[in-house]
Structure formats: structure tokens, C-alpha cells
C-alpha positions, 0 to 999 in steps of 0.5 A, spaced: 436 796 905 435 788 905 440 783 905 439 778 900 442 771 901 447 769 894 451 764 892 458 764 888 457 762 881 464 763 878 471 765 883 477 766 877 483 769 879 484 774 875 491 777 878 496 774 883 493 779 888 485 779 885 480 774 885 473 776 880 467 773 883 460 772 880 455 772 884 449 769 883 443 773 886 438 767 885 431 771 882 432 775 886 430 782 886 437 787 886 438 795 884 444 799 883 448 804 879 453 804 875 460 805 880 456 804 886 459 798 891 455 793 897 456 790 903 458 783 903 458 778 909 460 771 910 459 766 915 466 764 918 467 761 924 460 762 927 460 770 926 458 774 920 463 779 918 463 784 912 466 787 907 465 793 903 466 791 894 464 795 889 461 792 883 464 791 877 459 788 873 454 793 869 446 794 871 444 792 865 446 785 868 441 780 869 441 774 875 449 776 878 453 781 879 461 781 879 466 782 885 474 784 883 476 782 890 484 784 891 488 780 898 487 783 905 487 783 912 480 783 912 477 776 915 470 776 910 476 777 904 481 771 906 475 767 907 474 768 899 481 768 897 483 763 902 477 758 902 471 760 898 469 755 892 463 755 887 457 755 890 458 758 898 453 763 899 454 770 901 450 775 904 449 782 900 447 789 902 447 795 896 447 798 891 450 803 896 454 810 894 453 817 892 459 816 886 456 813 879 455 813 872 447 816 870 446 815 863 443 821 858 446 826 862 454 826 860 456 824 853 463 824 854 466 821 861 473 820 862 474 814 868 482 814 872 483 808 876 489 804 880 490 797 883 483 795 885 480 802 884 478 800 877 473 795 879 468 800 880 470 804 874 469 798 870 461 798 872 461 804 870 465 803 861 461 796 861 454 800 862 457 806 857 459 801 852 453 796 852 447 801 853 449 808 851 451 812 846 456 816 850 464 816 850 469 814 855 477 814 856 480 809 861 486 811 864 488 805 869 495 803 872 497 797 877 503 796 879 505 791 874 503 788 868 499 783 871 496 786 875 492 790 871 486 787 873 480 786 866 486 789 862 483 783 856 477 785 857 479 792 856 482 792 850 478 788 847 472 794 848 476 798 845 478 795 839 471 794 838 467 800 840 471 806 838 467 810 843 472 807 848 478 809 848 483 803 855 490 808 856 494 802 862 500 804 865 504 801 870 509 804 876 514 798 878 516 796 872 519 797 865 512 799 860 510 793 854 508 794 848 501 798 849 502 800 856 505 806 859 510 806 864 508 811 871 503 814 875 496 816 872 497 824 872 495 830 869 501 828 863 497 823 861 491 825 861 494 831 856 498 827 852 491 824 849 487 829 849 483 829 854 476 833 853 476 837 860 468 838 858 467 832 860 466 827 867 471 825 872 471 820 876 477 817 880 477 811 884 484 809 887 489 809 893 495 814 896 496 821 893 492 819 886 487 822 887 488 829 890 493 830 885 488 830 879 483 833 882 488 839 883 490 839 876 482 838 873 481 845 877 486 848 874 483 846 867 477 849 869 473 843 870 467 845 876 468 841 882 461 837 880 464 834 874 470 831 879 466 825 882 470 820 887 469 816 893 473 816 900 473 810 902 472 807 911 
């Protein structure tokens, strides 16, 4: 793959711990799939460490792409949330990924994601909504209410599309008006009527993911239609 020189259109602080980019690709020519991730480089201090982020833009995206980048030891991430301003330039490297979203084949998905999980997933609900006729629930948890990332954003969609349907949640707080209180879980997914002939994709940490995947079998759901990604 090549790696292509960019520059930082726009930072945002989305969350306390997450910081959104744009990231100006300079007319230059750059493919990916809905879910899929890239490598990031910096220069810092006469070196060029990387990074891997998913993509939370959409494909059907023109001249940038969007990053949910959440704090970290990782020298290339302190740079963007500690010293990076609009018009640094990054180097990038992607779409890379066996996990994403193709259109036409799956008219009914249902995306699980917690913390910073849900950028991937929130590539592939920009694409479903804006350029398919599929339908898409998105179960998403954080640890409080503010940080759940693109949560706006996300009502908002499903206000206006009914073929979106935006389920938060949240673990180490009281629930608010809207949001669930507690993990992402089997439970739920019951509890709104999750069409099991569907698509599932999982991005998140900890014990999350094995769990739904076990509780999906046990709904008779082929291991094919359970899509997620483990992370180096």
C-alpha cells in the first residue's frame, strides 16, 4: 500500500478522552471500506512512529476522511491530543481490514460498540444511511454519558431516517433520559427486538465481545454473520 501525505483539516474534542479529526487528503486518490481502519504516522522528535485508527467517516466521503482518536500511551496519539493543530500533516496508510460493511448484500445490520469501539461502526451507519436502503440498529455504550462518542450525531440519524434505530448505554453512571444503564448484552439486544437474520458486527474491549458472540449462537445466528475484528 501507499502512503500518502495529509494534513488535519479540523481537531474537535469530541469527549474528555476523544479527540474527532478531519483529515485532508489533498486530491489525493484514497479507497476504503465502510469499518475498515489505517495506519497513521507523525513526525515527532525526528522519528515516524504509527498508529492504527479506524475510519469513522463514510466511503461515500470526498476529499477527507474522519478519525475518533481516544487518549493513549501511544507516542503518535499524545502527539494529536497534546500538540497537533489544523494544518499538521500526517502521513496515512489503508483501508486496511477484513471486517467491513458491503452494500447490497445485507439488508438488515445491527452494529454493538463500546468506548471507542464505535468509530469503526460509525463508518459503516454513515454509509448504511446515506447511500443504502438497508436497515441498522446501533447498540453503543461508554462508560458515562459524555463519552459516549458522536452520541448527537447519532440521535439525530435516527430521528430522521427510520431505517436507524441508536440504543446508548452507559456502565459507571446513573442512566438519563434516552440512555440505558449497563453493558451491552444479550438482554438488550432482546429487549428491542433484534432481528437475529440479520448482520453483526462487534468493535469493542474487555469481555464484550466473546459474550455476544456466545449469546448470537445460541440464537442460531451462522458464524459468518458475526463480524469483529481483534485488535494488536
Amino acid at each position: 500500500m501507499t502512503i500518502i501525505t495529509a494534513k488535519i483539516k479540523e481537531i474537535r474534542q469530541e469527549t474528555p478522552t476523544v479527540k474527532v479529526l478531519k483529515i485532508d487528503l489533498q486530491n489525493q486518490e484514497f479507497n476504503y471500506k465502510a469499518g475498515q481502519w489505517i495506519d497513521c504516522y507523525a513526525d515527532i522528535n525526528g522519528e515516524r512512529p504509527v498508529v492504527g485508527y479506524s475510519l469513522a467517516s463514510s466511503p461515500s466521503t470526498k476529499g477527507y476522511i474522519e478519525l475518533a482518536v481516544k487518549t493513549s500511551d501511544n507516542p503518535v496519539t499524545r502527539f494529536i491530543h497534546e500538540k497537533a493543530t489544523e494544518g499538521d500533516q500526517l502521513y496515512i496508510e489503508g483501508g486496511q481490514g477484513e471486517v467491513f460493511y458491503e452494500p447490497g448484500k445485507d439488508p438488515k445490520v445491527v452494529l454493538a460498540g463500546a468506548g471507542i469501539g464505535v468509530a469503526p461502526l460509525m463508518g459503516i451507519l454513515r454509509y448504511i444511511d446515506e447511500e443504502t436502503d438497508s436497515s441498522v440498529q446501533m447498540f453503543h455504550s461508554a462508560s458515562s454519558f459524555d463519552e459516549l462518542i458522536y452520541f448527537d450525531e447519532l440521535k439525530e440519524r435516527s430521528k430522521d431516517n427510520d431505517r436507524v434505530s441508536y440504543y446508548p448505554t452507559v456502565s459507571q453512571e446513573a442512566s438519563v433520559e434516552d440512555v440505558d444503564h449497563g453493558r451491552i448484552t444479550g438482554t438488550m439486544f432482546e429487549r428491542y427486538d433484534v432481528d437475529y437474520g440479520g448482520v453483526f458486527y462487534l468493535s469493542g474491549p474487555g469481555e464484550m465481545i466473546p459474550d455476544l458472540k456466545m449469546f448470537l449462537v445460541g440464537k442460531g445466528v451462522p458464524l459468518d454473520r458475526i463480524r469483529y475484528e481483534v485488535w494488536w
